[in-house]
N, C-alpha and C positions, 0 to 999 in steps of 0.2 A: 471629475471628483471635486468635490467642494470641502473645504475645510472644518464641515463641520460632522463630517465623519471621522474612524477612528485613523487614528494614524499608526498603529498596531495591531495587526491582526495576527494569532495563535490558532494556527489549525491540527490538531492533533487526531488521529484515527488510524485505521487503518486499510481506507480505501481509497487505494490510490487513483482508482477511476474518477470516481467525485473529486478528489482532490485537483487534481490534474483539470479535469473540466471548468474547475471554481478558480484557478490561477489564472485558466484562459479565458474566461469571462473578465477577470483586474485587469489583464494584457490588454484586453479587448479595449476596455474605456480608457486608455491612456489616449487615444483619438487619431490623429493621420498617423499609419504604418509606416508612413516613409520615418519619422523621427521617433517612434515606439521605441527601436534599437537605444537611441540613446537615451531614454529615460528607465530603460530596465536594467536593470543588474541581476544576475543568479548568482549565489554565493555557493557553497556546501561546508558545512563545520567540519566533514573529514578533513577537508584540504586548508581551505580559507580560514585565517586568523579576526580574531574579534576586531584588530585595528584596520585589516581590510574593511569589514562590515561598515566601522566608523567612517571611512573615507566614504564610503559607497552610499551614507544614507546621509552626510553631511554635504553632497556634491547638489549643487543648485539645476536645479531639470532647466531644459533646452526648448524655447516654445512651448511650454506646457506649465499648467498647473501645481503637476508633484511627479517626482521619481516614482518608481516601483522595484523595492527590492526583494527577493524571494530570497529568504535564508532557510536550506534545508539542513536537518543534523544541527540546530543550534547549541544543544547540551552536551556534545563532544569539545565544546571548547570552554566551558566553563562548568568542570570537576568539583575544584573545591570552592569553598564559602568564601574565598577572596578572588577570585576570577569572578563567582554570582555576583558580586558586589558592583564590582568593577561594570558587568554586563548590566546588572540594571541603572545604574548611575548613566549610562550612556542610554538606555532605556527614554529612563527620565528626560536628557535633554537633546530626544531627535526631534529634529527640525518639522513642521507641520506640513512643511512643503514636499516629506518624503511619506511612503505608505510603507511600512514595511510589513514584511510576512515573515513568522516564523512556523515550520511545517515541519509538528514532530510528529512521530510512528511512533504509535501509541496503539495499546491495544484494548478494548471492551471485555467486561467481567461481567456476562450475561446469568441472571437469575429469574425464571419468569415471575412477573406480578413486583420487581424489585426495579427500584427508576437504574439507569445505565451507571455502573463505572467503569474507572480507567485503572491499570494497569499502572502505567507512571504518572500522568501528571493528574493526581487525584488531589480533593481539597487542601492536602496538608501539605505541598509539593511547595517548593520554596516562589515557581515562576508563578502560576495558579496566586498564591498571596499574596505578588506581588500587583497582578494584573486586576485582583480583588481592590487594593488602596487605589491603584491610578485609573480607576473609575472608566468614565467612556471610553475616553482615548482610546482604551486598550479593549478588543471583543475577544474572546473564545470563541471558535468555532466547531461542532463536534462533525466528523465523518467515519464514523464507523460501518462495516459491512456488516449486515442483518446477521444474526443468529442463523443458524441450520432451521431450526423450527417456524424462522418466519421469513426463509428463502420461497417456499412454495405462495406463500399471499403477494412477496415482491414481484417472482414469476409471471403471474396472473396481472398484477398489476401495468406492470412495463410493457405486457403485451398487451391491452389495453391501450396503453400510452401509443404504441405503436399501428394502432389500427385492427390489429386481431385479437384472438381468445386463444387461452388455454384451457383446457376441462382441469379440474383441481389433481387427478390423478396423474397427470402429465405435468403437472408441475414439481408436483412431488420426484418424478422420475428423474426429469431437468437435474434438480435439485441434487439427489441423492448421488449423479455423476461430477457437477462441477462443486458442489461446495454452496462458500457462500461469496465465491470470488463474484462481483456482479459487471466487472469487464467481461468477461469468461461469457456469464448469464446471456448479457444484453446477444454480444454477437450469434449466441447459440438459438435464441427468442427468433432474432431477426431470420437467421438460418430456416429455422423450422416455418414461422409464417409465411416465408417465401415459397417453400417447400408445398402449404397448405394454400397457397396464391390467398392468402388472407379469404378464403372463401369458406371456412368452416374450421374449429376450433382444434388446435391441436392434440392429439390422443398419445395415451402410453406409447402403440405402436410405433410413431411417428419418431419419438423420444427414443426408443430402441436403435431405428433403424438409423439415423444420420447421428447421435450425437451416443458413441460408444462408453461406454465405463472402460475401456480400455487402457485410453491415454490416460489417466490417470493411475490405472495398473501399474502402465510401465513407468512410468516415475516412481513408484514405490519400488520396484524391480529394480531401477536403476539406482536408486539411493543406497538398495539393500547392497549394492556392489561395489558402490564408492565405502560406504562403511564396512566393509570386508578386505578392503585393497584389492579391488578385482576389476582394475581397470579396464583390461580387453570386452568382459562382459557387460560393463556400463557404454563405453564407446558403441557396440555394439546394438544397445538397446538405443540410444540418443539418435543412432543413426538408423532405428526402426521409428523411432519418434519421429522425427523430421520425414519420414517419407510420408508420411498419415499427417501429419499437423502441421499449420504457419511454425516458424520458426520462433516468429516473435510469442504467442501462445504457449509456445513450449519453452519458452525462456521464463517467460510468466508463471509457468506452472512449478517450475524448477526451484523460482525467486522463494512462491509461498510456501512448498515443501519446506525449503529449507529454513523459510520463516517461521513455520507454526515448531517445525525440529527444535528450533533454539528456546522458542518459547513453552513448549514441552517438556524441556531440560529442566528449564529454571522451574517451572512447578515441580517436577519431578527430585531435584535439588532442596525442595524448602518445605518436602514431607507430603507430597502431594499424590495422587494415583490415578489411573485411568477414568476416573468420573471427575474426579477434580481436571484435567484434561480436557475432558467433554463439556463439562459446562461453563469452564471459565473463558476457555474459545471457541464455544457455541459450536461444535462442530458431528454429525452423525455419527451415532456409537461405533459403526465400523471403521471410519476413519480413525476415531481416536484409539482403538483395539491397535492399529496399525501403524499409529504416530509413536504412540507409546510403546512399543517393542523396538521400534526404530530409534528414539529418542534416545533408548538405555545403552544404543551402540556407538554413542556419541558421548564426549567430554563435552563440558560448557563454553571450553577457551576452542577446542578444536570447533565446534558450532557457531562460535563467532566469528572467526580467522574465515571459515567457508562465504560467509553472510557478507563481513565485508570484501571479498573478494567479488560478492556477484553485485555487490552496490559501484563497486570501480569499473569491472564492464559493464555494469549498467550504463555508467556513464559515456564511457567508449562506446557503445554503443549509438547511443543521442549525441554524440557531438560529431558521429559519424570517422573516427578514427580504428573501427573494427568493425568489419560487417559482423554479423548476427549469428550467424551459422560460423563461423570461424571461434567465435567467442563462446559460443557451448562447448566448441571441440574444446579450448584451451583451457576451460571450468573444470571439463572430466580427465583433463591431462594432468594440469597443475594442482587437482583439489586435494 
């Protein structure tokens, strides 16, 4: 990294695949692995305070060019207008010899024929105008997951990318069982062209037969249980999920149920209805039939308390302090 790149970068979206991939491409050029460790820092704003961040982006890199610090959740620590202050003032004078990342979840407000918005950090957002004055230094980066209506061209696409075909009606198929999650997408792509030994384009059939609308059933089944207080029946159902699905998949699926739930709410909250639902997170009318009768069995504080809950074993998780399957159990116990 040369210093005449930015020394700020703002990734907002809601695809964590991309996102994740594009971290580990910064990890990547920080150069020998052996000393990578000590130029990278990971923060998280649930946990980590702004004066941690300071120490962390003002500390001088070790045989290397610049630090690398990855701050995710930054706007859980700076609430009000005198914390914002305080956060861009330190903004202003980070060292050029650090790179930082802020990686907010943020989500797309899909219109066709309408350029992309956000959800939170839209032009008027205080981080947004400030990243507008301090010029290059600072990039935006958008990572959004496609809309429902343009999962099947992505489909097509990435198999493609991958050495094989899709016919458009199988993608559509794809499509209409995973969403628009495109971690989900790629592995199920990859699944099927193996499936078709990359020798002929993948059909509806194919789409039927290995990658079911089921698991995604019983997540709606299971949510319907957690929101009823009917724990034995959700237990139940998770541990029909895990016998059919990776674990980590089904934790993933579990993540975005209860993600688009929260964000259901809050439109459903601020006068909103099942089309507003559908095209503000881009998502298949039967999904949204389904978010939104789910959504109304939820409060907005109780849908957050769950959300942060699966962001903490998330992390338990990846730091390896809770296996994966332990950690769903204790999701549907404690939820």
């Amino acid at each position: 990294m040369s210093y005449t790149q930015p020394t700020i970068l703002i990734l907002r979206g809601n695809d964590e695949h991309a996102v994740k991939a594009y971290l580990q491409s910064l990890i990547d050029q920080l150069g020998d692995p052996a000393i990578t460790e000590l130029n990278l820092t990971r923060l998280d704003g649930l946990q980590a305070s702004i004066e941690e961040l300071s120490n962390a982006t003002n500390a001088i890199p070790f045989l290397a060019a610049r630090r690398l610090v990855i701050f995710t959740h930054p706007l859980e620590r700076v609430r009000d207008s005198q914390a914002q202050e305080r956060f861009k003032m330190m903004l202003d004078s980070l060292p050029e010899t650090t790179l930082l990342v802020l990686v907010i979840d943020d989500q797309p407000k899909y219109q066709k024929g309408v350029p992309l918005q956000w959800s939170l950090l839209n032009p008027k957002h205080w981080l947004i105008q400030w990243a507008k004055q301090a010029g290059e230094r600072v990039q935006v980066l958008d990572f959004a997951l496609p809309p429902s209506f343009e999962m099947p061209a992505w489909i097509q696409k990435q198999a493609r990318q991958m050495g094989g075909q899709f016919t458009r009606s199988a993608a559509e198929a794809l499509a209409s069982h995973i969403g628009s999650d495109t971690r989900l997408a790629s592995l199920e792509i990859e699944k099927l062209l193996m499936y078709v030994d990359f020798k002929r384009p993948v059909e509806v059939e194919d789409v039927e037969l290995l990658t079911a609308a089921q698991g995604q059933a019983s997540i709606f089944d299971m949510t319907d249980a957690l929101a009823q207080g009917n724990l034995p029946t959700a237990q139940r159902l998770l541990r029909r999920l895990l016998e059919d699905e990776d674990a980590f998949r089904v934790f993933g699926m579990v993540v975005r149920q209860f993600r688009l739930l929260l964000l259901a709410r809050e439109i459903l909250d601020e006068g909103g209805n099942q089309e507003t639902i559908q095209q503000e997170l881009g998502l298949h009318p039967y999904t949204a039939q389904k978010l939104t009768l789910q959504a109304k069995r939820f409060t907005i504080a109780q849908l957050e308390a769950i959300y942060r809950r699966l962001l903490a074993l998330d992390e338990a998780i990846k730091t390896g302090q809770m296996p994966i399957e332990l950690a769903l159990e204790m999701f549907v116990v404690e939820k």
